[in-house]
SERO-4910 file (N, C-alpha, C, O; in steps of 0.05 Angstrom, whole numbers):
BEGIN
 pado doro    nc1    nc2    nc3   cac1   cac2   cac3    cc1    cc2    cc3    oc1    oc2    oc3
  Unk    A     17    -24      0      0      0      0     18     25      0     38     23     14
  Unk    A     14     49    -14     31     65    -17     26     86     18      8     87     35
  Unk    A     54     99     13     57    105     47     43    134     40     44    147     19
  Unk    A     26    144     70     11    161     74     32    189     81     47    191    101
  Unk    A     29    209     59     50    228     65     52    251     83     68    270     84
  Unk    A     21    242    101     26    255    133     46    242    155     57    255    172
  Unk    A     50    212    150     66    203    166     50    199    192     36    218    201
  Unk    A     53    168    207     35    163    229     45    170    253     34    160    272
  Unk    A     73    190    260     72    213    277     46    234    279     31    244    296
  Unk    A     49    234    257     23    268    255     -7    263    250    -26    279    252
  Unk    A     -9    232    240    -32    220    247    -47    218    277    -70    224    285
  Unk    A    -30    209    288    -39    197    312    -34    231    329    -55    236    341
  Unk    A    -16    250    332    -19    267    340    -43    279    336    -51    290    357
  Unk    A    -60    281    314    -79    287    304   -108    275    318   -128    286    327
  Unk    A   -104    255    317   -124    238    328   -131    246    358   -152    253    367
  Unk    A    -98    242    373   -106    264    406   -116    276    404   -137    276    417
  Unk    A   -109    305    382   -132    319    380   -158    330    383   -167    349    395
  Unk    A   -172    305    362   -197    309    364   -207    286    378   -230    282    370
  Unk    A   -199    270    397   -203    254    414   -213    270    442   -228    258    459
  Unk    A   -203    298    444   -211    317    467   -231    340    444   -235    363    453
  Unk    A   -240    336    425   -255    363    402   -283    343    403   -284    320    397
  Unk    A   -305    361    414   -320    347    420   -339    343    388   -354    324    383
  Unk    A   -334    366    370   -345    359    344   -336    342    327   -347    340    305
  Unk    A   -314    326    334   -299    309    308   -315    284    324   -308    262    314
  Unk    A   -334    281    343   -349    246    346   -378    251    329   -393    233    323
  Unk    A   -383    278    323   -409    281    306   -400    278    276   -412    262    262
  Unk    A   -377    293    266   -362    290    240   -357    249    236   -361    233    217
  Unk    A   -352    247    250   -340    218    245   -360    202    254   -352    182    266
  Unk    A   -380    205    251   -405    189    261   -428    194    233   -450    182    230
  Unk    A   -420    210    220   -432    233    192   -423    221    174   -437    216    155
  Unk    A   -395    211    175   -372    206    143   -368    178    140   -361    159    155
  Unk    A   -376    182    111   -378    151    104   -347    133    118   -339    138    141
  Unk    A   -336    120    106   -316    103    119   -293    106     97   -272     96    107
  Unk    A   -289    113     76   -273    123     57   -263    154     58   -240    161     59
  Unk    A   -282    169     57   -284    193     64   -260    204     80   -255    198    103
  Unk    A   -241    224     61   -222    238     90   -194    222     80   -173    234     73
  Unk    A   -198    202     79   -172    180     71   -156    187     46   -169    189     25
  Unk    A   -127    192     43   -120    198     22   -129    179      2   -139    157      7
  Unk    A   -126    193    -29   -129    183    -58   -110    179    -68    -99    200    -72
  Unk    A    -89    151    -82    -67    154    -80    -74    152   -116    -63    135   -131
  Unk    A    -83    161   -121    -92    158   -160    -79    190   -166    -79    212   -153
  Unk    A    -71    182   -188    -53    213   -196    -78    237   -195   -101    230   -195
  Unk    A    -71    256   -194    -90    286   -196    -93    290   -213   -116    288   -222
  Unk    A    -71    300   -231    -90    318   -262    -92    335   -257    -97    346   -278
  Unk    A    -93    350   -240    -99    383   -234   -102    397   -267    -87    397   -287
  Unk    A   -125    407   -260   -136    418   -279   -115    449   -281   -107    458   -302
  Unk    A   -110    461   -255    -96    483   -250    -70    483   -250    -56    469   -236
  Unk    A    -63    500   -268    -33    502   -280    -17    523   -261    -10    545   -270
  Unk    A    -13    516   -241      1    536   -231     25    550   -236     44    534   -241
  Unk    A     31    572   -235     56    593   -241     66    605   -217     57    600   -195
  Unk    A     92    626   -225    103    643   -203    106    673   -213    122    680   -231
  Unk    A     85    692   -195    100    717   -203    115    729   -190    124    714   -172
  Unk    A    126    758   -190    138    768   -174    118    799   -164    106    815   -179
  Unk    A    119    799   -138    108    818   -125    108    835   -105    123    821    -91
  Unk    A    104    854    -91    111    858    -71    143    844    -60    151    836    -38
  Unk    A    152    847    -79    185    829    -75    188    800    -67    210    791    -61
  Unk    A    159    782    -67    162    766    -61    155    743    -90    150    754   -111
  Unk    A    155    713    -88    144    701    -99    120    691    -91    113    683    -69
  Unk    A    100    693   -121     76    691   -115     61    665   -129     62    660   -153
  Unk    A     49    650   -110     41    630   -132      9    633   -143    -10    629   -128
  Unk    A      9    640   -171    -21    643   -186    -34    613   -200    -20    593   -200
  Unk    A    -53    613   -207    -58    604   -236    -80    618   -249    -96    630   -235
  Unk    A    -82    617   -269    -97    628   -288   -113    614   -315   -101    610   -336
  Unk    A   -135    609   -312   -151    602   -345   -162    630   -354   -182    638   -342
  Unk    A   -152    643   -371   -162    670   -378   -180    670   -398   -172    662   -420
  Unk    A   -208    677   -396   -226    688   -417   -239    711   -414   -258    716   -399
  Unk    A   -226    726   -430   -233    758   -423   -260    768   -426   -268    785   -411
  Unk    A   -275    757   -447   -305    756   -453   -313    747   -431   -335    759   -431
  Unk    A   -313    733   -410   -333    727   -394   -323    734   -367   -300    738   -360
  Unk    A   -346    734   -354   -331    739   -318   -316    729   -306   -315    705   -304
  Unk    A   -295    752   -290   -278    753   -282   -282    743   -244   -295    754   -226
  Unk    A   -268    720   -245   -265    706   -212   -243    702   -197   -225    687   -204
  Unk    A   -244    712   -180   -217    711   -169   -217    687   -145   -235    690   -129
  Unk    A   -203    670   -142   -201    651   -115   -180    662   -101   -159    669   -111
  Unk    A   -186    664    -72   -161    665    -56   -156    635    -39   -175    619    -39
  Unk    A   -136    630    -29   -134    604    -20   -139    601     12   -133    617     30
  Unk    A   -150    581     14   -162    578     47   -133    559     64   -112    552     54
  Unk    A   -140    558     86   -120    547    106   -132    515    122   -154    513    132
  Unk    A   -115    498    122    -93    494    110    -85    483     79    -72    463     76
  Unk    A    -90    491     69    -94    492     32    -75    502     18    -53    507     25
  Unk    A    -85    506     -5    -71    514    -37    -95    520    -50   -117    510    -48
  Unk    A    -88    538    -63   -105    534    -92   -123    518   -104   -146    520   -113
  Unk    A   -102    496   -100    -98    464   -109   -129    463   -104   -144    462   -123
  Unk    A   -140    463    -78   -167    457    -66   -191    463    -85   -212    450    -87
  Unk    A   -182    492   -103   -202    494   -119   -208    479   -143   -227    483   -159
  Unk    A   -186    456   -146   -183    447   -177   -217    438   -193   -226    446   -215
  Unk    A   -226    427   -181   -253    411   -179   -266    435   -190   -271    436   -214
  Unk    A   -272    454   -175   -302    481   -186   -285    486   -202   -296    485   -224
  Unk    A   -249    493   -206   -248    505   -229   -243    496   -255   -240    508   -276
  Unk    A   -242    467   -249   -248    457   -283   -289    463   -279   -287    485   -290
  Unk    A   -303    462   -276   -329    457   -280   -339    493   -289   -357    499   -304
  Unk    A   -326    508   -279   -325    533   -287   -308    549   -314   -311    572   -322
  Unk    A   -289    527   -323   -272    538   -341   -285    550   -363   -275    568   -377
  Unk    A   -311    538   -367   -321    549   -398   -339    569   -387   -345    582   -407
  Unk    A   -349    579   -369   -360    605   -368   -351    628   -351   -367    645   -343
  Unk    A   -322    628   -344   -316    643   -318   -273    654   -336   -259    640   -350
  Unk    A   -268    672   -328   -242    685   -336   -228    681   -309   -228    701   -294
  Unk    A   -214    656   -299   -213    648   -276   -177    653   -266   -157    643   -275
  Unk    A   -181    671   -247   -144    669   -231   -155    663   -202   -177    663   -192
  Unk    A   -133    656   -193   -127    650   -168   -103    651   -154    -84    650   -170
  Unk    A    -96    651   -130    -68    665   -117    -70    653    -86    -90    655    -73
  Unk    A    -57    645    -82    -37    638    -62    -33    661    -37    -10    670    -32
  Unk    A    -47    667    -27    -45    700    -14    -22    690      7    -21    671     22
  Unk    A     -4    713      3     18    708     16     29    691     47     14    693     67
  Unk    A     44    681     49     44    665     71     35    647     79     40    635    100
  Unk    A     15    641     53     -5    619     54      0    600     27     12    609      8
  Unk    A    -11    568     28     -7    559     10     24    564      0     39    573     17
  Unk    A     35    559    -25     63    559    -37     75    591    -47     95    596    -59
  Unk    A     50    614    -35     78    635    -32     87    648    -11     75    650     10
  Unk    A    109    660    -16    131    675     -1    111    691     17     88    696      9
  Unk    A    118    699     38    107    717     54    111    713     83    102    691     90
  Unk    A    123    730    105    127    726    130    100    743    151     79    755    144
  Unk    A    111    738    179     86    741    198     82    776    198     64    786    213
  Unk    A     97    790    184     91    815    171     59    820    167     42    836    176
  Unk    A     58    790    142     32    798    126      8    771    138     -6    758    122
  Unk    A      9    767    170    -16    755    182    -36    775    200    -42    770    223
  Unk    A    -43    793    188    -65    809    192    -90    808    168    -84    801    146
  Unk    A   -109    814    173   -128    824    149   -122    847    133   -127    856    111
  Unk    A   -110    855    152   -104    891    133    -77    889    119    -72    905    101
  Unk    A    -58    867    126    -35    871    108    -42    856     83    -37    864     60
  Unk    A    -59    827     92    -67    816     66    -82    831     43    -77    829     19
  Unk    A   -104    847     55   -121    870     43   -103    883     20   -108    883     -5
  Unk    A    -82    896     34    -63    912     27    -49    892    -13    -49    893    -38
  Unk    A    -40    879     11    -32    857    -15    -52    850    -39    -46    847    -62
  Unk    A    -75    846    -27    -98    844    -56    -97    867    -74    -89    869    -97
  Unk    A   -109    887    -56   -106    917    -72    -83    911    -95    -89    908   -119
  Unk    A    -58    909    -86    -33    905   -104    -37    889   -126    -33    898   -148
  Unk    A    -45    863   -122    -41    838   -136    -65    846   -149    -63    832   -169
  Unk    A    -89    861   -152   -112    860   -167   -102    883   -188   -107    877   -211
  Unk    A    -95    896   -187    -79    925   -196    -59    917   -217    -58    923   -241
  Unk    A    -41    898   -200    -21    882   -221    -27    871   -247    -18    874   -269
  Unk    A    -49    855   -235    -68    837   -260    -76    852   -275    -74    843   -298
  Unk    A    -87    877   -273   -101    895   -287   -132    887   -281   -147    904   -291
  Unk    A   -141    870   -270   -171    863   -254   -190    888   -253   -182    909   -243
  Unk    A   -217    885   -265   -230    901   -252   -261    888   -259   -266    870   -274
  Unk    A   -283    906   -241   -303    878   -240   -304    851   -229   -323    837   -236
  Unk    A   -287    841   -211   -279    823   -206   -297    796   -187   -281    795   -169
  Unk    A   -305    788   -185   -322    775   -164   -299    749   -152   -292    729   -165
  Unk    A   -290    757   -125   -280    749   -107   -291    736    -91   -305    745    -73
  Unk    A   -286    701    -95   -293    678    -79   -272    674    -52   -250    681    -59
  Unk    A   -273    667    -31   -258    672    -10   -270    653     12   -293    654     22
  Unk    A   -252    637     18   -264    610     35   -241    609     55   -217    608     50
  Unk    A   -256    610     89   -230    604    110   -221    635    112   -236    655    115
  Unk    A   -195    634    110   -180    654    131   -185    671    101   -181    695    104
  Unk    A   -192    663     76   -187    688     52   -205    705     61   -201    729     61
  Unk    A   -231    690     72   -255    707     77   -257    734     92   -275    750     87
  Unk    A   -244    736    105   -245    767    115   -229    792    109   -231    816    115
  Unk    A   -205    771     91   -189    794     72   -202    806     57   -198    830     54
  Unk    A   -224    790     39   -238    795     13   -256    813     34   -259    834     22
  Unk    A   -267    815     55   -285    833     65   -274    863     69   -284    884     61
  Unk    A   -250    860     86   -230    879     90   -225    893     68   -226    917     73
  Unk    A   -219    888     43   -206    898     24   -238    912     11   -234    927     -8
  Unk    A   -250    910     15   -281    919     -9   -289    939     14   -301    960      8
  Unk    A   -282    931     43   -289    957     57   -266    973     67   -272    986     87
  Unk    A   -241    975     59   -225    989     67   -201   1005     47   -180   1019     50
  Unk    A   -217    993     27   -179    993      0   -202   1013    -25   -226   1016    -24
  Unk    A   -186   1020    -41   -195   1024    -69   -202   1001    -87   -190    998   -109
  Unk    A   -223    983    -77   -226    954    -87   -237    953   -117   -250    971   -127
  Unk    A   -231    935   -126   -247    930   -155   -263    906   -164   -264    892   -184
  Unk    A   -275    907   -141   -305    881   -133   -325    879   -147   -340    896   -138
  Unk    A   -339    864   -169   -359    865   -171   -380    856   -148   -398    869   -138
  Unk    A   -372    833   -144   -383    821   -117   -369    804    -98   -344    803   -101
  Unk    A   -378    788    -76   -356    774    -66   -386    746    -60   -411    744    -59
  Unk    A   -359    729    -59   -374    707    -47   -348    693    -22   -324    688    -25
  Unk    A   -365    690     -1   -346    687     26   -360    671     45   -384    674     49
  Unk    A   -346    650     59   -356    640     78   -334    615     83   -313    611     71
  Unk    A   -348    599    105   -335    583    126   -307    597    140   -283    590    139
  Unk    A   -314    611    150   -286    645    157   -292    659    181   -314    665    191
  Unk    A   -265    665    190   -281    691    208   -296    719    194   -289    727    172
  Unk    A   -316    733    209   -323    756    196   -333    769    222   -317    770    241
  Unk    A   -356    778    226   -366    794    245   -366    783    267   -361    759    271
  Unk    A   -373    803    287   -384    789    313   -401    796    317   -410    816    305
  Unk    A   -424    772    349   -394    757    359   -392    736    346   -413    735    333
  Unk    A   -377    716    339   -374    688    325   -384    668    340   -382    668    365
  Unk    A   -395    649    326   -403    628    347   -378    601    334   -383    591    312
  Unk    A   -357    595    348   -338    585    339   -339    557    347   -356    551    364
  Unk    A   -322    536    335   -326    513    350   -301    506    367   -284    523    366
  Unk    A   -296    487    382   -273    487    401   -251    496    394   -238    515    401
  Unk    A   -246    474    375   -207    481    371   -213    504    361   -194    516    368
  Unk    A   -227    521    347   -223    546    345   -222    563    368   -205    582    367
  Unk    A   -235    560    385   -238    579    408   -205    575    421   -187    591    428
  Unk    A   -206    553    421   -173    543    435   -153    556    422   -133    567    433
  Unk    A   -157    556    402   -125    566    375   -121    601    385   -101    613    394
  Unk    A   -157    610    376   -155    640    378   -152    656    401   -148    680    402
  Unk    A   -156    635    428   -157    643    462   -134    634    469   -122    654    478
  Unk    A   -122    618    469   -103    610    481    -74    615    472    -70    603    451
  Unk    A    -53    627    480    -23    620    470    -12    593    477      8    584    465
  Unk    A    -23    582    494    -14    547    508    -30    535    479    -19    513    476
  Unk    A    -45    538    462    -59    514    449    -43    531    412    -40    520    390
  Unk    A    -37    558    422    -21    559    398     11    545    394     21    538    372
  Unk    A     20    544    413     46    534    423     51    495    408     65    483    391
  Unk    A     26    488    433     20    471    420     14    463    388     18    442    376
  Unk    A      2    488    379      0    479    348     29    485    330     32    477    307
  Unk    A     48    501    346     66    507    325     90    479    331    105    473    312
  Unk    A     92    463    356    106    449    360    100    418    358    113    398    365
  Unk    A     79    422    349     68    386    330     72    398    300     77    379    285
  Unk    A     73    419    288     84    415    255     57    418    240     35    415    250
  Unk    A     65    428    205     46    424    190     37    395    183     14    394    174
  Unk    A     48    378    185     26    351    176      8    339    202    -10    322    198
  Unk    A     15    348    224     -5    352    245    -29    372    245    -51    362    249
  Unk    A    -26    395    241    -48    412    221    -62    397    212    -82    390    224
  Unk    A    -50    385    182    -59    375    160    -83    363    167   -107    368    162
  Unk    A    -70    342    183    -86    313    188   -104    325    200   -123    328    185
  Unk    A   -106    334    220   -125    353    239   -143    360    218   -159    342    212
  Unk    A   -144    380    205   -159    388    187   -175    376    178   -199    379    183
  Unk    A   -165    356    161   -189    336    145   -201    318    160   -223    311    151
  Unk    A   -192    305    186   -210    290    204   -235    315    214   -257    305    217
  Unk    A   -234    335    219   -257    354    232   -272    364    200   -296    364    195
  Unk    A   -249    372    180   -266    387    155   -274    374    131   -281    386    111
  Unk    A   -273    349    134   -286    328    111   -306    319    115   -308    318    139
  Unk    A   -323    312    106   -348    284    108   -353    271     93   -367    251     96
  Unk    A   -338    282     61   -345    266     26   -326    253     22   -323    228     22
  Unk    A   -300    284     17   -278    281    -12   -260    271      8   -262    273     33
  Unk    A   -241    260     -8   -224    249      5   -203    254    -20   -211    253    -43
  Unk    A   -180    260    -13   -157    288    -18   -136    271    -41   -129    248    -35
  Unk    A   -127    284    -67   -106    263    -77    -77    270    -48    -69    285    -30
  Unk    A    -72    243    -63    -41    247    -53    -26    271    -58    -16    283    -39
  Unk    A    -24    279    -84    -13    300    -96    -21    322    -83     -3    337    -75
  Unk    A    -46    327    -77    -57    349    -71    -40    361    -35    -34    383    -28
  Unk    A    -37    331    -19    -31    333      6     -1    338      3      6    357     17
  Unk    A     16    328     -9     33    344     -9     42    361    -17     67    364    -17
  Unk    A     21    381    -27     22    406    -45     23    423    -10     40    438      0
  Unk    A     -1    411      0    -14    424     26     24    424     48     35    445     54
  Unk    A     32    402     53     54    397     69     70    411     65     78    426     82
  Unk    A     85    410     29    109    439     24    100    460     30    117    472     42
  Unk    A     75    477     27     65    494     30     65    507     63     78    528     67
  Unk    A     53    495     82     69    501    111     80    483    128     73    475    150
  Unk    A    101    479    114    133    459    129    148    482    139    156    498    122
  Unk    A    154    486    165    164    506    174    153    530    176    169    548    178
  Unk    A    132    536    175    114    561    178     91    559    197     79    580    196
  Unk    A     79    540    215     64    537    226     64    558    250     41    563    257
  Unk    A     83    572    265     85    583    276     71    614    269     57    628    283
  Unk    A     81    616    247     68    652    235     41    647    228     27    664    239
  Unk    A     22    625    210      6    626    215    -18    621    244    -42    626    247
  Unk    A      2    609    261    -25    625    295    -23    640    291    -46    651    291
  Unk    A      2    664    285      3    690    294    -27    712    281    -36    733    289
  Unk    A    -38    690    251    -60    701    248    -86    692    254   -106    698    241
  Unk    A    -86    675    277   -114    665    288   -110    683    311   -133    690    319
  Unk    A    -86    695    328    -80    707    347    -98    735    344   -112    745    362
  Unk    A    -94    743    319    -99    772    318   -132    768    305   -143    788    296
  Unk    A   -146    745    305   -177    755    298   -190    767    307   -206    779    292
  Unk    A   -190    770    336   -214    789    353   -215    818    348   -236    832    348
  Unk    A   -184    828    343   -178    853    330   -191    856    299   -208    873    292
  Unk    A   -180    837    284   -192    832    260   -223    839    254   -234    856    239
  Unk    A   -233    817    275   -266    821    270   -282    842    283   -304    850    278
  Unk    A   -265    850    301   -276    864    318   -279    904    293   -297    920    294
  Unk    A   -254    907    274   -257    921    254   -281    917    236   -296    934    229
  Unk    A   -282    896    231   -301    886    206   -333    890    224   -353    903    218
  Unk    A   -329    882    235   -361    886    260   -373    919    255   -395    928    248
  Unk    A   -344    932    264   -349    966    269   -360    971    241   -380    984    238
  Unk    A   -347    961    220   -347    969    193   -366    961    161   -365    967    137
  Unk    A   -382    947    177   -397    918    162   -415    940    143   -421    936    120
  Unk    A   -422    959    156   -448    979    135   -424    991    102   -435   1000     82
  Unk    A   -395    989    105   -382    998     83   -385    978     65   -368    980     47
  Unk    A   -397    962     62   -395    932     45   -417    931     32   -437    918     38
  Unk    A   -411    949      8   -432    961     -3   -434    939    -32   -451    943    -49
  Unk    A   -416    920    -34   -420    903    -63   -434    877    -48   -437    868    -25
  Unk    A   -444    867    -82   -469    851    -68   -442    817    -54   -420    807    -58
  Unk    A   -460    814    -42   -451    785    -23   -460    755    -27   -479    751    -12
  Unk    A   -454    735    -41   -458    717    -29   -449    698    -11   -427    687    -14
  Unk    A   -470    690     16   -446    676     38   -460    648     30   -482    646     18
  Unk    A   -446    631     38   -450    603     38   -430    593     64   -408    604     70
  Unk    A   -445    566     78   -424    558     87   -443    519    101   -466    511    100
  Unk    A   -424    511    107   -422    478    105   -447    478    129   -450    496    145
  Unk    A   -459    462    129   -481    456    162   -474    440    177   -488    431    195
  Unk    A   -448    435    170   -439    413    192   -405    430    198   -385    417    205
  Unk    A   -404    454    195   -381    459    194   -375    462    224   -390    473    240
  Unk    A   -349    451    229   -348    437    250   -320    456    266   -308    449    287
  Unk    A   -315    481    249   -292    497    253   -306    523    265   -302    530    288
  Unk    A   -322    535    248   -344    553    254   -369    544    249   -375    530    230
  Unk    A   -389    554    273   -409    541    261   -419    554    244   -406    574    237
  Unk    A   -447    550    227   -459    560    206   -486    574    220   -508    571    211
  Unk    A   -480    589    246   -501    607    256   -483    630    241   -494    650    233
  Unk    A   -462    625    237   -443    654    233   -458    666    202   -466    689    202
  Unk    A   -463    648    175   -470    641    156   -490    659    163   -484    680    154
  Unk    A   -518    662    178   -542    672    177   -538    698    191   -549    718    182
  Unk    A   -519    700    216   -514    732    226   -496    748    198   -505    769    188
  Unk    A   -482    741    192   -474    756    169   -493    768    150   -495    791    142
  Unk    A   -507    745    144   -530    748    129   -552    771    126   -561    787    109
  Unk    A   -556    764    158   -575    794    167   -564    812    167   -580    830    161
  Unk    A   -531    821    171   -521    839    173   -512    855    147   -500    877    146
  Unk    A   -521    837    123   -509    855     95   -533    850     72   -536    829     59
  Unk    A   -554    884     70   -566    881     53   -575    872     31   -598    864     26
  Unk    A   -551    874     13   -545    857    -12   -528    842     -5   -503    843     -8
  Unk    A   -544    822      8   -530    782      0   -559    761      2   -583    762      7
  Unk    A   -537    746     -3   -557    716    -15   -542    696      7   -519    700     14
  Unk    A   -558    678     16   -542    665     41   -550    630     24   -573    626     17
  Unk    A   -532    611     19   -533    583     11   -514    566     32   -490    569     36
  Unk    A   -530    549     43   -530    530     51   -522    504     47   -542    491     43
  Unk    A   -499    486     46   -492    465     36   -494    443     65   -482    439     86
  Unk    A   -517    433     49   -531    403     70   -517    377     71   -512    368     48
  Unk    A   -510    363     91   -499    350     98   -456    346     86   -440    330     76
  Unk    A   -458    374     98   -428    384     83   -408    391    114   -415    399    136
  Unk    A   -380    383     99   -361    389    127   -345    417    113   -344    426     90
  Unk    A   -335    426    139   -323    462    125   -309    454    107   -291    454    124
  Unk    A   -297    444     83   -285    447     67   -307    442     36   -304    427     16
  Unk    A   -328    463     42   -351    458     23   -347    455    -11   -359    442    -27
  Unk    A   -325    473    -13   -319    474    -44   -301    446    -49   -292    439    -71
  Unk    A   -300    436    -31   -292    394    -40   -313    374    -35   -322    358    -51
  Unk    A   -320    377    -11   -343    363     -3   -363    359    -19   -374    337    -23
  Unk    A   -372    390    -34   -393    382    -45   -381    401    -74   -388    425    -71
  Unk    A   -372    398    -92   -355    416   -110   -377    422   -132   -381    445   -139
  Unk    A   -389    401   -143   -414    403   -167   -427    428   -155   -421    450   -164
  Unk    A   -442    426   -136   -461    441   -126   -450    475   -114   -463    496   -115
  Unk    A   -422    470   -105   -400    500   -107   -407    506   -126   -425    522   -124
  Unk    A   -397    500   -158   -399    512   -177   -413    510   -182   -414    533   -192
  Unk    A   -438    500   -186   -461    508   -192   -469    538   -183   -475    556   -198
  Unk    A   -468    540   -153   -478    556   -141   -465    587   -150   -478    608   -150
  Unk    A   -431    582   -159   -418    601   -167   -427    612   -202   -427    633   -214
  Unk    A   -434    588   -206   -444    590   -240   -466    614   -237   -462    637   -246
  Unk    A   -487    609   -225   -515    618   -221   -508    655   -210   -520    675   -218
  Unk    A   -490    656   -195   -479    677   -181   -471    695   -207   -488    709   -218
  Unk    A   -452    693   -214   -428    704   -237   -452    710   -257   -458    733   -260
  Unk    A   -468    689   -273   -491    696   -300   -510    715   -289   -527    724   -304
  Unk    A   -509    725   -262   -527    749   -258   -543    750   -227   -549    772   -216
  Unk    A   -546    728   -218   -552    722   -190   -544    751   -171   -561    763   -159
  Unk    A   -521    758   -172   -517    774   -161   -525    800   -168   -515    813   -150
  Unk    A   -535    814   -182   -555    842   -192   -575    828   -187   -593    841   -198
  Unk    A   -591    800   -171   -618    815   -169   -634    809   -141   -657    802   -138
  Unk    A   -611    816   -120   -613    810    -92   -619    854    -83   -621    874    -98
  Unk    A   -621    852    -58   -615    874    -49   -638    874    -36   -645    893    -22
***
């Protein structure tokens, strides 16, 4: 059987884990028995990834460009890549002008604990949207992208058509689930997370944020190079959420492009009360729901992501408010 490239150190570290997380006995009581388990069948990645140069750093993009049609931007969620989006973004290729990026420090590009705030990332979009020459843009943002993409449409010279955001922090107060409360309260449980490693992460992750897909190989060690030695700078941005959200809260009436939130009903990171307070809180949005889904919704349930993104982009979004 080919060897699992988390390694059964960071397995079983993992497992302690959620052996004390009282939501991973509802997740694992939910998921079929395949589910979660690596895919050791080659990928194919539909997404061609590249490197630019930016902000002095290296940046990792990809791009299917069709200028005739709408323009989507993916930012990458945590602990991820890009990679995560491959699935919606082949099903989107024929009607969508599709980039995506690696937002710094995250996934496979360059970037130090400089840029683990919302406002430095913000900062950085502004740049990287500017770079592209982007405008009109409808900004999908899943996890930690999610409140940059909020940040930046209410704080930057943004070039948004709309956003679609969710399973993330955003307003308060949050109704969070444990290890979140633990990661973002505690320096003892961040400590702990920087001194078990990224394939401790990893594993973590998909035992609490799966219930379908189950991950290529390829894909996981896209995830592993990506934060091998960086686990430390990213607490530094679960550290600073309360500040984070606690901005976005004060600021939520500037978020004047239309919204759609979506997020998993079993999400087991945040819950999906957050999904409906947002909701109430921003005139123009549309709130979708993915049933019997774990937080990593754009895998779990990917047909029905893009679908939902298809429907959005052809106009969905001009006729909410």
């Amino acid at each position: 059987m080919p060897k699992n490239p988390l390694g059964i150190t960071a397995r079983m570290n993992a497992l302690s884990l959620m052996l004390i997380t009282p939501e991973f006995y509802r997740v694992r009581r939910l998921r079929p028995a395949r589910a979660s388990k690596i895919d050791h069948e080659p990928a194919l990645f539909k997404m061609k990834p590249e490197v630019m140069q930016l902000d002095g750093l290296n940046i990792r993009i990809a791009t299917s460009r069709k200028p005739d049609r709408p323009t989507v931007l993916f930012l990458s969620p945590l602990p991820q890549s890009i990679l995560c989006y491959d699935a919606v973004w082949a099903q989107l290729s024929d009607d969508a002008d599709l980039i995506a990026v690696d937002l710094p420090g995250f996934g496979r590009s360059e970037g130090g604990s400089d840029y683990m705030t919302f406002a430095a990332q913000s900062a950085f979009l502004e740049k990287f949207i500017d770079a592209m020459g982007l405008s009109d843009v409808h900004i999908a943002a899943a996890d930690i992208a999610k409140p940059v993409a909020m940040h930046y449409v209410i704080h930057r010279n943004h070039k948004a058509k709309s956003l679609l955001v969710g399973d993330g922090p955003g307003i308060l107060p949050s109704s969070d689930g444990s290890l979140i409360r633990k990661i973002v309260g505690s320096g003892f449980w961040r400590t702990m997370v920087r001194l078990n490693g990224a394939r401790t992460f990893i594993a973590g992750a998909f035992q609490l944020g799966y219930l379908h897909y189950s991950p290529k190989r390829d894909e996981v060690e896209d995830y592993i190079s990506s934060y091998a030695g960086r686990i430390d700078q990213v607490t530094k941005f679960f550290k600073q959420y309360p500040e984070g959200c606690a901005d976005l809260t004060a600021n939520i009436e500037k978020l004047k492009v239309p919204v759609q939130v979506f997020w998993a009903d079993e999400d087991a990171f945040l819950n999906v009360e957050n999904a409906h307070h947002l909701h109430k809180h921003l005139p123009d949005s549309s709130l979708h729901i993915f049933k019997n889904c774990g937080h990593f919704c754009y895998q779990d349930k990917s047909s029905e992501f893009a679908q939902m993104m298809r429907n959005w982009i052809a106009g969905g979004y001009s006729s909410i408010g």
